[in-house]
C-alpha positions as CSV (number, residue, x, y, z in Angstrom):
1,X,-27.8,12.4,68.7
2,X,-26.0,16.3,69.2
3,X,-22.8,16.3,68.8
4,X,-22.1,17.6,71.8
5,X,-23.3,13.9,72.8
6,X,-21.2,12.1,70.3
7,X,-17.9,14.1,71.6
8,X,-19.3,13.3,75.6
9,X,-20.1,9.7,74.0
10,X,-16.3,9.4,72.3
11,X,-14.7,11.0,75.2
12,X,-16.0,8.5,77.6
13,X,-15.7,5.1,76.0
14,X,-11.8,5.2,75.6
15,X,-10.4,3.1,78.4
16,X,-13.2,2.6,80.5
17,X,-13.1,-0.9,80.9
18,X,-9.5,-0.8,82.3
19,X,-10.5,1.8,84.6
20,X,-13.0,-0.8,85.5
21,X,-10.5,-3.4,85.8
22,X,-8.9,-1.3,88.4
23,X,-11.8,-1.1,90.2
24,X,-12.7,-4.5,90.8
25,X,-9.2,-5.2,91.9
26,X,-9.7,-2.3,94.6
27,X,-13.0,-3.8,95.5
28,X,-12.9,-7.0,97.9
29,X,-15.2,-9.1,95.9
30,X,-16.3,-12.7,97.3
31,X,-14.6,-15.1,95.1
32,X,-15.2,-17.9,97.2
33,X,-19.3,-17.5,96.4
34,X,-18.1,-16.2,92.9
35,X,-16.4,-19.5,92.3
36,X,-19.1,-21.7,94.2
37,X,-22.0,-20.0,91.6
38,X,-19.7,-20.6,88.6
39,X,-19.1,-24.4,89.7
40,X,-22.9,-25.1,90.5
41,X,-23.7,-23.8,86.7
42,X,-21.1,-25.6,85.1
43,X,-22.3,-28.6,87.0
44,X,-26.1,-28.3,86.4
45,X,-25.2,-27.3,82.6
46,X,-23.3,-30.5,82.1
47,X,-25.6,-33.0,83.8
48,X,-28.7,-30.9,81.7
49,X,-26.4,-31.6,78.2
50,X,-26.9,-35.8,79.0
51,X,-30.4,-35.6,79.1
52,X,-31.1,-35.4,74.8
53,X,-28.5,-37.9,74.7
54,X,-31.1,-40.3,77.2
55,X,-34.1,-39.4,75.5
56,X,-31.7,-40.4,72.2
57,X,-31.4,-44.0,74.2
58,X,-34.7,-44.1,75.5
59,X,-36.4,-43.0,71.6
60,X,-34.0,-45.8,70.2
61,X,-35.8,-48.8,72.4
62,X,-33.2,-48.6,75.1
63,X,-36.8,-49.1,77.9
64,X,-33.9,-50.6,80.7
65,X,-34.5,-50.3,84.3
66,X,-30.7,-48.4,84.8
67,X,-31.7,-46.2,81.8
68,X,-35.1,-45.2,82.9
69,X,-33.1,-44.6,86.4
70,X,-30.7,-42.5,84.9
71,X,-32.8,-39.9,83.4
72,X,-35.1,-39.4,86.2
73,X,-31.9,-38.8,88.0
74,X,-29.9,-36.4,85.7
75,X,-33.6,-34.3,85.7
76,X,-34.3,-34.2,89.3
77,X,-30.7,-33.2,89.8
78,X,-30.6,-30.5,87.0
79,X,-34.1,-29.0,88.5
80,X,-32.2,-29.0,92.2
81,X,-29.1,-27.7,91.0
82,X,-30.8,-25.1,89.2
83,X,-32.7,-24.0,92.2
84,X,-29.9,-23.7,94.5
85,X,-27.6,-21.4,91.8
86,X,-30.4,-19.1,91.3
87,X,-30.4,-18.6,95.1
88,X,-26.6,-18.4,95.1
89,X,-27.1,-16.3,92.0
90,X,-28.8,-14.0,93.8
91,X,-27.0,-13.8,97.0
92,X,-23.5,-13.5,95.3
93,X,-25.3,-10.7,93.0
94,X,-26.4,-8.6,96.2
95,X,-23.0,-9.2,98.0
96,X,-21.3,-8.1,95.4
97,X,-23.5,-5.0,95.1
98,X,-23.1,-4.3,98.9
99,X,-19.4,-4.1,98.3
100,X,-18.7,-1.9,95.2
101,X,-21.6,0.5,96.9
102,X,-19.4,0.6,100.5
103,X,-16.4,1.2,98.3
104,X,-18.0,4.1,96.0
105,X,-19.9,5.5,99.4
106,X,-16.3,5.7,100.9
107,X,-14.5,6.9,98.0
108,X,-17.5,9.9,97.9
109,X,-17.3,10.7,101.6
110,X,-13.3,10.9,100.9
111,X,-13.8,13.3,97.9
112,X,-12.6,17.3,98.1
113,X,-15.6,19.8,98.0
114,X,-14.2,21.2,94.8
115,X,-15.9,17.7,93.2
116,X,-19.5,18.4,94.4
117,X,-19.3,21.5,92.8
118,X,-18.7,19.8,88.8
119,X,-21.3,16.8,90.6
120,X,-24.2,17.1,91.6
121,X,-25.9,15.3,94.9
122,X,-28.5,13.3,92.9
123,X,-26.3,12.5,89.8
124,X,-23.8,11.2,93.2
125,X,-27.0,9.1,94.4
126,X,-27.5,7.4,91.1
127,X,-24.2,6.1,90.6
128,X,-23.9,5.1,94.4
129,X,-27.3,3.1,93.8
130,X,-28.4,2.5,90.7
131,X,-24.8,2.6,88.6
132,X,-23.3,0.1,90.9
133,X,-26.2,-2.2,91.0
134,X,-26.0,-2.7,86.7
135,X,-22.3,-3.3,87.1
136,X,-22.7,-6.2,90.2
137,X,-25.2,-7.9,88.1
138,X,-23.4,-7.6,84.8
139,X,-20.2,-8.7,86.7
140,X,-21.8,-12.1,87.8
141,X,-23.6,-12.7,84.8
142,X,-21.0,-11.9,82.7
143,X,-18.4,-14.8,84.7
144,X,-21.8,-17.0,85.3
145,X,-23.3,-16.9,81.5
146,X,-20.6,-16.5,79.7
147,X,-18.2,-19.3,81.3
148,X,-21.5,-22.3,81.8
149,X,-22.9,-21.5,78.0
150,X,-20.0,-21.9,76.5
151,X,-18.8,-25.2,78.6
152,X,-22.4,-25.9,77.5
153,X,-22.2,-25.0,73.5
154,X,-18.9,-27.4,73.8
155,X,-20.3,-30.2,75.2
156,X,-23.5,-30.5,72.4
157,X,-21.4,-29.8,69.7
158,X,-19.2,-32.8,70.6
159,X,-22.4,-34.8,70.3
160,X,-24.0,-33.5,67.4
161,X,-20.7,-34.0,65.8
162,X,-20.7,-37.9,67.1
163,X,-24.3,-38.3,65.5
164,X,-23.1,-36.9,62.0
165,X,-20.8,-34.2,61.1
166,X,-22.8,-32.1,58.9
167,X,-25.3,-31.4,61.5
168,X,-22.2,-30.6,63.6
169,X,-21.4,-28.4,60.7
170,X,-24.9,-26.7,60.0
171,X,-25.3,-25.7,64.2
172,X,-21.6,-23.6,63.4
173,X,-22.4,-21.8,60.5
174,X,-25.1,-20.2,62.5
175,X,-22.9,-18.8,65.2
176,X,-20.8,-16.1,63.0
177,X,-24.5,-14.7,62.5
178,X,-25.8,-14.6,65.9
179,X,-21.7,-13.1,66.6
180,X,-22.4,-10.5,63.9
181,X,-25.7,-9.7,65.2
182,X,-25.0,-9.1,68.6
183,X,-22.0,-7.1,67.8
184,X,-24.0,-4.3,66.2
185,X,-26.9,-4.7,68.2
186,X,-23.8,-3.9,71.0
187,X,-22.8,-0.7,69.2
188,X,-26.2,0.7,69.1
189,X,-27.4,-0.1,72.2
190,X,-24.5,2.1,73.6
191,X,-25.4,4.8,71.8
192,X,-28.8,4.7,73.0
193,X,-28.9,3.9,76.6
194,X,-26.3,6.3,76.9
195,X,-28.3,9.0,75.7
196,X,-31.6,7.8,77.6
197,X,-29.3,7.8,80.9
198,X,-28.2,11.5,79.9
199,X,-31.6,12.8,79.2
200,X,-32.6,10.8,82.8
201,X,-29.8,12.7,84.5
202,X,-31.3,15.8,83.3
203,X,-34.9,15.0,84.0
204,X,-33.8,13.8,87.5
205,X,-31.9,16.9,88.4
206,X,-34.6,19.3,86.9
207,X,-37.6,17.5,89.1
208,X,-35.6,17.9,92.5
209,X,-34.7,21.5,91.7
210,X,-38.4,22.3,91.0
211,X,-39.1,20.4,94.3
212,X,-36.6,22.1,96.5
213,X,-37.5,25.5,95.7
214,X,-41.4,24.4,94.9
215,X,-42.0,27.7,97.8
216,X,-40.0,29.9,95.0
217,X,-42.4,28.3,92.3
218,X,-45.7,29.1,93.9
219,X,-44.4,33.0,95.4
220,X,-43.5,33.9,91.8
221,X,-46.7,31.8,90.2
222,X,-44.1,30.1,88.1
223,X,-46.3,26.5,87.8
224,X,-47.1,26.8,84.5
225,X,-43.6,28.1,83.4
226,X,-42.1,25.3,85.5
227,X,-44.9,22.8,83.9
228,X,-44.0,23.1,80.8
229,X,-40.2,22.9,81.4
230,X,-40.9,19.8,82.7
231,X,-43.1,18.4,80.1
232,X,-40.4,19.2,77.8
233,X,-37.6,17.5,79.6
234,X,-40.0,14.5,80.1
235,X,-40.3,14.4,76.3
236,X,-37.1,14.2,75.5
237,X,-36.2,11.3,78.4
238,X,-39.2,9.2,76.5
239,X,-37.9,9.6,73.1
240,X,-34.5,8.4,74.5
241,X,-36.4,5.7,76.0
242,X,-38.9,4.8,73.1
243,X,-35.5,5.1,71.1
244,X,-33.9,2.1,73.7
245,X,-37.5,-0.2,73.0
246,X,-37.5,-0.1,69.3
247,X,-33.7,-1.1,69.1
248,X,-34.9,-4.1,71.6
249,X,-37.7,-5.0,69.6
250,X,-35.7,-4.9,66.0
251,X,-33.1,-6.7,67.5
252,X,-35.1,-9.5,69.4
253,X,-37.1,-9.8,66.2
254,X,-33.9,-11.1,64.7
255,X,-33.2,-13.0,67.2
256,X,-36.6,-14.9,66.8
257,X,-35.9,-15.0,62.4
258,X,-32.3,-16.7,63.7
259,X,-33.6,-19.0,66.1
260,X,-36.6,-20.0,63.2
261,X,-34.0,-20.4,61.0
262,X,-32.0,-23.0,63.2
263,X,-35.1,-24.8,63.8
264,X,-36.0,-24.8,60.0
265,X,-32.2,-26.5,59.3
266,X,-33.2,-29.2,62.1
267,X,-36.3,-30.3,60.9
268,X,-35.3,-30.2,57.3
269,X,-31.6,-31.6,57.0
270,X,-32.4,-34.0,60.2
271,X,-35.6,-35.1,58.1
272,X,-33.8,-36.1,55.2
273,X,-30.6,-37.4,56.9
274,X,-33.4,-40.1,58.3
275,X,-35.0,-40.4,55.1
276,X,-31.6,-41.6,53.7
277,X,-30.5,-44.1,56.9
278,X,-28.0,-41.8,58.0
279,X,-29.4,-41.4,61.7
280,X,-32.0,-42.7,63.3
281,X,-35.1,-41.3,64.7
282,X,-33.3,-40.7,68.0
283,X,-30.7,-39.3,66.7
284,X,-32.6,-36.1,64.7
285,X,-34.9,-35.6,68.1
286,X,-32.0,-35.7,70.2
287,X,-30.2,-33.6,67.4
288,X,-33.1,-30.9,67.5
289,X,-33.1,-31.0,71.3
290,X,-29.1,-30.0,71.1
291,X,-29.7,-27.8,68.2
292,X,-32.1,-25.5,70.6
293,X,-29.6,-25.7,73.5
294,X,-26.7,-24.4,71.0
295,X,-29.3,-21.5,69.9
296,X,-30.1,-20.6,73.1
297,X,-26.1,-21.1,74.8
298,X,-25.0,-19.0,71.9
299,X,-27.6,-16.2,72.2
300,X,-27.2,-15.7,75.8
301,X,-23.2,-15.9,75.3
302,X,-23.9,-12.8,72.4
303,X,-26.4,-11.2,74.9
304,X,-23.7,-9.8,77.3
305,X,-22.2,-8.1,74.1
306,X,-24.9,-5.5,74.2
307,X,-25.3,-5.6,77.4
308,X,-21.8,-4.8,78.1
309,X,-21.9,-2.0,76.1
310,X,-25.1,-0.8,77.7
311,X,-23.3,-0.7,80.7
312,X,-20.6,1.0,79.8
313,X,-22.3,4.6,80.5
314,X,-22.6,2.7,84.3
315,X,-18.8,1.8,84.0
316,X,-17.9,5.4,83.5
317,X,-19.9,7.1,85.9
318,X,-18.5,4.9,88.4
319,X,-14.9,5.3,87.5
320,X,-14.9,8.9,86.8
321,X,-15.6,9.4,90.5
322,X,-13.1,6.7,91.3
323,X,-10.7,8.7,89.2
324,X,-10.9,12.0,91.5
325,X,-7.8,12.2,94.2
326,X,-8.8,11.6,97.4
327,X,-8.5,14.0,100.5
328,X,-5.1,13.2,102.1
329,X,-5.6,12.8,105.6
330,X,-1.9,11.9,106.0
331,X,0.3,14.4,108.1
332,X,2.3,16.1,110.7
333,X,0.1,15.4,114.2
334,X,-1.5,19.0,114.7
335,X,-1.6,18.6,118.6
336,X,-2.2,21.5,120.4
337,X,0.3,23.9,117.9
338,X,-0.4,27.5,118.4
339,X,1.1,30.3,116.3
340,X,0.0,33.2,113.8
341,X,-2.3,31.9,110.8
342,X,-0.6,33.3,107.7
343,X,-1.7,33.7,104.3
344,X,1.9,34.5,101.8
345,X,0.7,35.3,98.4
346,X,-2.7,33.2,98.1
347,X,-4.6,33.1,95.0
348,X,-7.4,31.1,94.4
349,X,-10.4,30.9,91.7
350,X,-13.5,28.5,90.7
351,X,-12.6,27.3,87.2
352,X,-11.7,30.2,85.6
353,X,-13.2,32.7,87.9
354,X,-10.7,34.5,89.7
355,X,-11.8,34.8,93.6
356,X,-9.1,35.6,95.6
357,X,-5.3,37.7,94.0
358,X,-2.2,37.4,95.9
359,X,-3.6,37.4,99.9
360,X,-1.2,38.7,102.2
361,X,-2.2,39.0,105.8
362,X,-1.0,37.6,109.2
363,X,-3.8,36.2,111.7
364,X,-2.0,36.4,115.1
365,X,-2.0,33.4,117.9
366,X,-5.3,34.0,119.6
367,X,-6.8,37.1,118.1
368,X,-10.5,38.3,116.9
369,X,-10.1,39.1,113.3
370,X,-13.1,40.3,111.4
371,X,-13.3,40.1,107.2
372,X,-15.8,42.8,105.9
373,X,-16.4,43.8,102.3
374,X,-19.2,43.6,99.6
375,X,-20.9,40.4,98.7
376,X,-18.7,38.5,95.9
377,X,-15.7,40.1,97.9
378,X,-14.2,36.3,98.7
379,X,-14.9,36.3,102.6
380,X,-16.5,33.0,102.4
381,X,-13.4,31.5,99.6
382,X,-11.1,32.6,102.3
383,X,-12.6,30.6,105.4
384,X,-13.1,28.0,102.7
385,X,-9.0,27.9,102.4
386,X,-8.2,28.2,105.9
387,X,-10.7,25.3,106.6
388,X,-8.5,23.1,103.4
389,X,-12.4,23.1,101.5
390,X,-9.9,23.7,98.3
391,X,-6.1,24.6,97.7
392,X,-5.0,27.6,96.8
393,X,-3.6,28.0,92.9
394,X,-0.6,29.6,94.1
395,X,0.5,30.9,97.6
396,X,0.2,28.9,100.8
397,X,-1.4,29.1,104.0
398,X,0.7,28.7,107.5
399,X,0.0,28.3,111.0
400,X,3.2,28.9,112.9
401,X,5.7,29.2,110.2
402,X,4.3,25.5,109.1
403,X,2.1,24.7,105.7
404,X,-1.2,24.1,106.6
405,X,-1.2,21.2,104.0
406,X,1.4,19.2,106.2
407,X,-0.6,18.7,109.3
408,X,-3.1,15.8,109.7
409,X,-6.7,16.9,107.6
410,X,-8.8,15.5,110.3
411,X,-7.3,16.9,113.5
412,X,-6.5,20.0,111.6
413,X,-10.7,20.3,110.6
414,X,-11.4,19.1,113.9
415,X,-9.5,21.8,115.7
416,X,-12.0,24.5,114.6
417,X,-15.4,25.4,115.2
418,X,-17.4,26.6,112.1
419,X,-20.5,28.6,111.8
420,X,-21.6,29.0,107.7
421,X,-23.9,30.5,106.3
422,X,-25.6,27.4,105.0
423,X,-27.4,25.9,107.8
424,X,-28.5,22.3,107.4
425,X,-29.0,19.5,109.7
426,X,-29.4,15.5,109.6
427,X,-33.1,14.4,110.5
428,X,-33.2,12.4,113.8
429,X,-33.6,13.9,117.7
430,X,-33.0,17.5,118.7
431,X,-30.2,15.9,121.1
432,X,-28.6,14.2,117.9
433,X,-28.7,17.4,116.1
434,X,-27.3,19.4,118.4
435,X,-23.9,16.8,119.4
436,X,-23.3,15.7,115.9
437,X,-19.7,16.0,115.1
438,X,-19.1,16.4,118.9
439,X,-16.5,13.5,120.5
440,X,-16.7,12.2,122.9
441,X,-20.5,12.6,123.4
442,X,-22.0,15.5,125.4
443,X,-24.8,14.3,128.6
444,X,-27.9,15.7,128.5
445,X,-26.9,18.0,131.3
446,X,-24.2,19.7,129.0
447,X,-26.4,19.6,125.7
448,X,-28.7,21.6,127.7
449,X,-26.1,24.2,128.8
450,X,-25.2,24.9,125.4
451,X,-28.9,25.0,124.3
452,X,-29.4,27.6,127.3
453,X,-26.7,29.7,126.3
454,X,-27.6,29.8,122.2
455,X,-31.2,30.7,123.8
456,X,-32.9,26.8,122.5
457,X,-33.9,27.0,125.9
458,X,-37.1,27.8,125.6
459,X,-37.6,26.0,122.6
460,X,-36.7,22.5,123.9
461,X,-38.5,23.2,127.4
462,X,-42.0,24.0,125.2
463,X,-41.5,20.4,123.6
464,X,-43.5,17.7,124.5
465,X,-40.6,15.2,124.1
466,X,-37.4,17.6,124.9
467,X,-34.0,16.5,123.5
468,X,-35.9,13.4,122.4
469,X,-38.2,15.6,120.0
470,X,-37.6,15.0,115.8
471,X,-36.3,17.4,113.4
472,X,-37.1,16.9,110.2
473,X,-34.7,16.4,107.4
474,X,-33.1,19.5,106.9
475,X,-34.1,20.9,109.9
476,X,-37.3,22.3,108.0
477,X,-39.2,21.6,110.9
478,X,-37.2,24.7,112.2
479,X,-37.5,28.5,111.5
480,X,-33.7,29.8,110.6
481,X,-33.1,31.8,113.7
482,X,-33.7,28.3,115.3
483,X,-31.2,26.5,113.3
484,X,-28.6,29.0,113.6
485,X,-29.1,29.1,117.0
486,X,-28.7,25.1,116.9
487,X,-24.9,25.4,114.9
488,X,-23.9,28.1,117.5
489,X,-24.9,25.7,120.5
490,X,-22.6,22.8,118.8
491,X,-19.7,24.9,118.5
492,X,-20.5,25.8,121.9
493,X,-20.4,22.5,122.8
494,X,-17.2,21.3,120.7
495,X,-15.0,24.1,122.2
496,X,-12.4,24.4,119.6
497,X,-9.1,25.5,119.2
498,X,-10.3,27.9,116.6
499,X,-13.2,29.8,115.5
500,X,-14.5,30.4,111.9
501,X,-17.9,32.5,111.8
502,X,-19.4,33.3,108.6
503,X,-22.0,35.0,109.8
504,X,-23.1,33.4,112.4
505,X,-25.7,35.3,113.3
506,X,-27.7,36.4,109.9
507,X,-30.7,34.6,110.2
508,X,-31.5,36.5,113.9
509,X,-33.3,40.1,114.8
510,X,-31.1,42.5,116.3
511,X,-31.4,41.6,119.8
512,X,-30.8,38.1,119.1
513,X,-27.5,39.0,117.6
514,X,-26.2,41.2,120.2
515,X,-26.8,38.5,122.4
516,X,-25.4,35.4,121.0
517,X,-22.5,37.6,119.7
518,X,-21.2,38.2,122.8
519,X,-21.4,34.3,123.9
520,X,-19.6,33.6,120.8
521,X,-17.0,36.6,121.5
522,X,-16.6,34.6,125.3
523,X,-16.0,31.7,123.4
524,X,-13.5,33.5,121.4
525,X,-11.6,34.7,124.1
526,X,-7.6,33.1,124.1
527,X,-9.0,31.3,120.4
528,X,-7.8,32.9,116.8
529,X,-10.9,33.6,115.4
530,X,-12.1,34.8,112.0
531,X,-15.4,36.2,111.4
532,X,-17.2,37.3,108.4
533,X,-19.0,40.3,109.7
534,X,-23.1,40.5,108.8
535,X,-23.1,43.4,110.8
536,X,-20.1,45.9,111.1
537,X,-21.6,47.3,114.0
538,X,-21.0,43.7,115.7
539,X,-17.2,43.6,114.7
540,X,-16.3,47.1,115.5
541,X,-14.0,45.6,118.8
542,X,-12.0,42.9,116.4
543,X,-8.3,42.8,117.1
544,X,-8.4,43.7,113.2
545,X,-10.9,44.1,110.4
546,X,-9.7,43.3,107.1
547,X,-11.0,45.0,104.1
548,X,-11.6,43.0,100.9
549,X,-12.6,44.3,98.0
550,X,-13.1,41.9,94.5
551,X,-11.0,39.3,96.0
552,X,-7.7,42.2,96.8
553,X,-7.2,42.9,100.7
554,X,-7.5,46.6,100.6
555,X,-6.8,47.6,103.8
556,X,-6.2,46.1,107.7
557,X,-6.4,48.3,111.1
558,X,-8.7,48.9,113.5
559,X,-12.1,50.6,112.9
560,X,-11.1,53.7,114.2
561,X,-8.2,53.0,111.9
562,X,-10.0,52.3,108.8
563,X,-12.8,55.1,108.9
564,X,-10.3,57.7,108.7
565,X,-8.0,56.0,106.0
566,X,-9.9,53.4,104.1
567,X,-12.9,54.9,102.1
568,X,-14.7,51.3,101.4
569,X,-14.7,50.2,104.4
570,X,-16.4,54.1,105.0
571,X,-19.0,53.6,102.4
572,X,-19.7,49.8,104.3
573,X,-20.3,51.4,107.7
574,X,-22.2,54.2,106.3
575,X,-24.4,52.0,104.0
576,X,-25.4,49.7,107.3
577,X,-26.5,52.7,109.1
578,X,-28.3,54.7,106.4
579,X,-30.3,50.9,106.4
580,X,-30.8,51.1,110.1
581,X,-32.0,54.5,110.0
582,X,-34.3,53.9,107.3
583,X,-35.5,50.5,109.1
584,X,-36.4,52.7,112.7
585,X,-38.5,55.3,110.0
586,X,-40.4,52.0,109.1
587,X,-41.2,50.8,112.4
């Protein structure tokens, strides 16, 4: 294993299990059904111990009607009980399941962006899905198995002790072997299914990024590049794997050599305990009947051993996203409060990559205030803060003289109206996609009025089914002037307080952008807005343009203003029309 692993591996194990603790006593478990499964096995295990006992009775010449009686009763009602826990089983298992996956799903929806950026979606998935199933089932199990072998190890021991001590004696000198066993056959199995979930991780991220950009993969004829990437990361998951089936093999070959062992001790020490009128005849079959239940209580009681420690790689995936702070949603009511959006000293930076140094800029009540500079210059990072994406490492951000931090997160996000640059949408109806997010919900009459106005018009008219038409996941049934066009109609629709375009209109032709610009500048009328300009030429009328430059405001003014005193933003403006000159020479 590299020893970047065994660090990972070292790292991870030390307190998971009371970070586990914690949350199971978050999660509202059903410990009615929990306690109902448990008492059904205890029950079935200690009718099912009687029955060597009987066939003791029944082997000695005990042929009595009550007797006879008796045993077809203890094994009809061992078969019945058994039937009804394994439903039980089952149903507690997947209630159980249902509950730590609402409480995960929550706990991810309540997460700050700044944790999707260390996890990814799919590794998120897993451990909603996959992660959280292994724990339910080792959970019940682990109370089930553990708690009805054991009762049932106690209970055959106290009669193999009644028939004659040393076999008492020979069945608990196996124990400590199976014990010592299991333990090591524990430590490994760690070892190794952690690094087969690793290398799946890997394999699982790889195979969606490949899939994602397959367009990127075939314009650039990367197949066979991406091929063998992918045969290589296959490889290594299988060794991982292969690695995981040997240990199972070795170990379950031991477990046979024990088991043949404990047989060999019955047959032999029973045989000669008869041989010399210490027991019976019904006393060694009995006695090999219990010495197989004791085997098999013991083995399945040192089975959750490794099993635990195969799922602690599940426990810690789990936890670690239970560990993050959630978003606090707690505040000041946010209302209808106007005033100036302030920025005093804000610094900000991903890990150690510094983004934004020492911001200082005042966004008046009600104004249209355009950020320009290069790409990399923090434009995005600084909607991203004013939105409460992320904190700031230093600094804060006000609106009227008030931190931004202290009012309510989900009337403060709900007060503005965002346009990114990332344009995605859920699959369902075109009338879903365009009045997500949008309370109360818009008629049809209104949906369309927006759609008219973000030209969609057209769009929705030439479809068979109108509003009611699908859109794929993604909205890659959509080109991405049509998507845009669908984000601008839903802010259109939301009528916020407060606008926040990052350019809004990137993904449209000239014409298209001069158009929707000025329904978003109506929109913007009386509303503080901030725009991240795509084109200068569309922001030239702002209230203010503010110049950033490697995450530094450089300069603010006007663009009168600012071509006569700040050379960047010069070179910006010049730049964009050298490009459109050289655009008209193509066409």
């Amino acid at each position: 294993m590299e020893a970047v692993d065994k660090r990972t591996l070292e790292g991870r194990r030390r307190g998971v299990w009371r970070r586990f603790y914690r949350l199971l006593s978050s999660t509202k478990l059903p410990w009615a059904l929990i306690i109902l499964t448990v008492a059904l096995s205890l029950a079935s295990s200690r009718i099912g111990v009687i029955i060597p006992d009987f066939q003791r009775k029944i082997t000695g010449g005990d042929l009595s009607l009550p007797t006879l009686l008796t045993a077809l009763g203890i094994m009809s009602s061992v078969v019945l009980l058994t039937a009804i826990n394994d439903w039980l089983y089952g149903y507690t298992r997947n209630s159980i399941t249902k509950r730590m996956i609402d409480k995960i799903w929550g706990k991810i929806l309540a997460l700050p962006l700044s944790v999707y950026q260390r996890i990814a979606p799919k590794e998120l998935i897993s451990r909603t899905t996959s992660d959280t199933s292994a724990l339910s089932a080792i959970f019940i199990t682990l109370i089930s198995n553990v708690l009805t072998n054991s009762y049932a190890l106690y209970l055959s021991l106290g009669y193999v002790f009644s028939y004659h001590p040393t076999l008492g004696y020979i069945l608990l000198g196996m124990i400590p072997l199976m014990l010592v066993e299991k333990f090591i056959q524990g430590r490994l199995s760690f070892r190794f299914a952690y690094r087969q979930q690793l290398r799946l991780a890997k394999l699982t991220e790889y195979l969606s990024q490949v899939l994602i950009n397959i367009p990127l993969v075939k314009v650039f004829v990367k197949e066979k590049h991406e091929k063998e990437r992918g045969e290589e990361a296959i490889t290594e998951y299988n060794k991982a794997r292969f690695m995981v089936n040997v240990l199972d093999i070795v170990f379950t070959g031991f477990d046979s050599a024990l088991m043949t062992l404990n047989n060999v001790l019955a047959v032999v020490v029973g045989g000669a305990l008869v041989a010399s009128g210490e027991i019976d005849t019904g006393i060694w079959i009995a006695y090999y009947m219990y010495a197989a239940t004791i085997n098999s209580s013991v083995l399945l009681i040192t089975q959750m051993w490794p099993m635990l420690k195969e799922a602690q790689g599940a426990v810690d995936r789990i936890t670690e996203i239970m560990d993050y702070e959630d978003e606090s949603y707690s505040g000041e009511a946010l209302a209808k409060r106007d005033g100036d959006l302030c920025f005093e000293d804000v610094s900000f930076s991903y890990g150690e990559t510094p983004v934004l140094k020492n911001i200082n800029l005042c966004i008046e009540e009600g104004s249209f205030v355009a950020l320009v500079g290069a790409s990399g210059a923090g434009k995005s990072s600084l909607l991203g803060l004013v939105e409460r994406f992320f904190q700031p490492d230093s600094g804060q951000i006000t609106l009227g003289g008030k931190a931004i931090n202290d009012f309510d997160l989900q009337e403060w996000r709900s007060s503005f109206g965002y346009v990114t640059q990332e344009i995605n949408l859920f699959s369902g109806s075109l009338r879903e996609a365009l009045s997500y997010g949008i309370d109360p919900l818009p008629s049809d009459e209104e949906i369309l009025l927006a759609a008219k106005a973000a030209q969609l018009e057209d769009f929705i008219a030439a479809q068979e089914k109108g509003l009611d038409t699908p859109v794929a996941e993604g909205g890659m049934s959509l080109s991405g002037g049509e998507r845009q066009r669908f984000i601008i109609a839903r802010v259109l629709l939301k009528q916020p307080q407060r606008l926040l375009l990052d350019e809004a209109t990137s993904n449209l032709d000239a014409e298209a952008q001069f158009h929707l610009m000025s329904v978003l500048n109506t929109l913007a009328e009386g509303r503080t807005t901030i725009c991240v300009a795509h084109r200068l030429s569309t922001v030239r009328h702002a209230d203010k343009i503010i110049v950033l430059d490697k995450g530094e405001v450089k300069a603010t003014g006007k663009h009168a203003e600012l071509m006569a005193s700040c050379p960047s933003y010069r070179d910006l403006v010049n730049f964009e029309l050298l490009a459109d000159e050289s655009e008209e020479e193509g066409e």
